[in-house]
N, C-alpha and C positions, 0 to 999 in steps of 0.2 A: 504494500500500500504506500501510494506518494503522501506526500503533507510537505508542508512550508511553515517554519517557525520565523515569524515578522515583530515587529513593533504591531499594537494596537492602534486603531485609530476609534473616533467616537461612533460611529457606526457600528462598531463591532459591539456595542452595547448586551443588544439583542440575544447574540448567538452566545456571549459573555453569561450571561444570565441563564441563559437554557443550560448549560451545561452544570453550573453551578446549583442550580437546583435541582438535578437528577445527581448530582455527587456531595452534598451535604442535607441534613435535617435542615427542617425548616429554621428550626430555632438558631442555626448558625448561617445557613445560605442569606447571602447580600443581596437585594432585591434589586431590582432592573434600574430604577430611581435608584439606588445608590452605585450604581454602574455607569450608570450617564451622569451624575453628578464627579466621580472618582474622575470618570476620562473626561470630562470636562477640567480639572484641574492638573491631575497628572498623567495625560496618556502614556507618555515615555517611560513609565514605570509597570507597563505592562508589554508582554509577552503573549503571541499566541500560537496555538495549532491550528495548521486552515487544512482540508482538503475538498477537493472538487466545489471551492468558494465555500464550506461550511465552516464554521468555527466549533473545533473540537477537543479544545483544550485552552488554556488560561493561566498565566502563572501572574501575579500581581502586589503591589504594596507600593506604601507611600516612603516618603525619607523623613527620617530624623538625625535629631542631634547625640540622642543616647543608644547604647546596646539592649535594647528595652526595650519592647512593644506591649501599649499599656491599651486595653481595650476599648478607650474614647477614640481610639484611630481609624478604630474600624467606623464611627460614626464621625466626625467630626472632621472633615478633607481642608481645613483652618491650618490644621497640626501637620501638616505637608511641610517640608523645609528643604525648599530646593537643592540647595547647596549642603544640607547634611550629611553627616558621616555613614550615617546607617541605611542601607535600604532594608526596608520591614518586608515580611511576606505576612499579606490577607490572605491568601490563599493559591490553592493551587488544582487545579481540575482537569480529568480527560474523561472524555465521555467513555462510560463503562463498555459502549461500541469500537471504541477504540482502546482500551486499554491492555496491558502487555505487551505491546509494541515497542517500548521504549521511546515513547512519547514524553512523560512525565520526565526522563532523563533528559532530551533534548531541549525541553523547556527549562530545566533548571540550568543547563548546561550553559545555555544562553541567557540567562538572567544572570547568571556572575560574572559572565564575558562582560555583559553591560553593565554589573554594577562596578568591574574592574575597569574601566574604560572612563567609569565618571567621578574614580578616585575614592571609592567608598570605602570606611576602613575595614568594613564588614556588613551582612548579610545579617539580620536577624529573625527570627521567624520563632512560633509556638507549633506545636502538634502531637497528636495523641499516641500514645507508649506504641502500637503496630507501625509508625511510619519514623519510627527511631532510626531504627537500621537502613530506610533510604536516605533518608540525609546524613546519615553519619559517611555512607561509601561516596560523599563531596567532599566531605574535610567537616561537615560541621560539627562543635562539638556540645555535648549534652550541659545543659547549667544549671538543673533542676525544675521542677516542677513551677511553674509559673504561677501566677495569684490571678490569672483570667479566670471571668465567671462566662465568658463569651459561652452562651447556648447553654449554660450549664453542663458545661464537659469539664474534664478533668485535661491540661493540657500542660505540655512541655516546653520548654525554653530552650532551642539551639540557635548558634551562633557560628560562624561561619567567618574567622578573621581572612583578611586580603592584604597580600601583601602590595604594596604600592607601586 
């Protein structure tokens, strides 16, 4: 199967959101309105999977200043900071039709290229104890259990340094 991992653009809102809510509960999935408000502020902080023009995957977050990703981020696109050290991950999605492809790899693969490219000092991200072991075979590394109530999940703190 072909695919193309690209920059987002606001259009891809849509196909953003569909995917996102077939790959998370309700309670954590980002709504369409918070998809067009996000790529309205930071499209360049998104990644996607396209084929035959579908949007099949999604990796995305905002920048801050600290190694932290505190859960007003995920509502509040205010707290964006262009020039910050950290790029955050909201999340990250492929449609369960596409999945085991090493898609999910490709996308992350390329969200570090870019956040190495914009001088980031690191990668932060949250996620639940089964997706430990895909992010750890990047370099990132485990920091402990996070204090996110996001969806009422129990969720983790890895960190992903870059070297400059």
């Amino acid at each position: 199967m072909e695919y193309n991992i690209r920059t987002a653009t606001r259009s891809d809102a849509e196909g953003i959101a569909r995917v996102e809510a077939v790959c998370f509960p309700p309670a954590e999935a980002a709504s369409l309105e918070q998809f067009q408000e996000r790529l309205q502020v930071f499209p360049e902080c998104y990644v996607v999977a396209e084929a035959d023009g579908k949007i099949i995957g999604a990796l995305s977050g905002a920048v801050t200043d600290e190694a932290y990703l505190p859960d007003e981020m995920y509502h509040d696109v205010t707290l964006h900071k262009p020039d910050g050290s950290y790029q955050t991950v909201f999340g990250m999605t492929v449609d369960p039709d596409y999945q085991h492809q090493g898609i999910a790899s490709a996308l992350m693969r390329a969200f570090i290229q870019m956040a190495k490219e914009r001088g980031r000092k690191g990668i932060i991200l949250t996620c639940k104890d089964k997706l430990i072991p895909f992010y750890t075979k990047f370099g990132y590394e485990f920091q402990g259990v996070s204090d996110s109530t996001h969806g009422n999940a129990k969720w983790n703190t890895m960190l992903l340094k870059l070297d400059k």
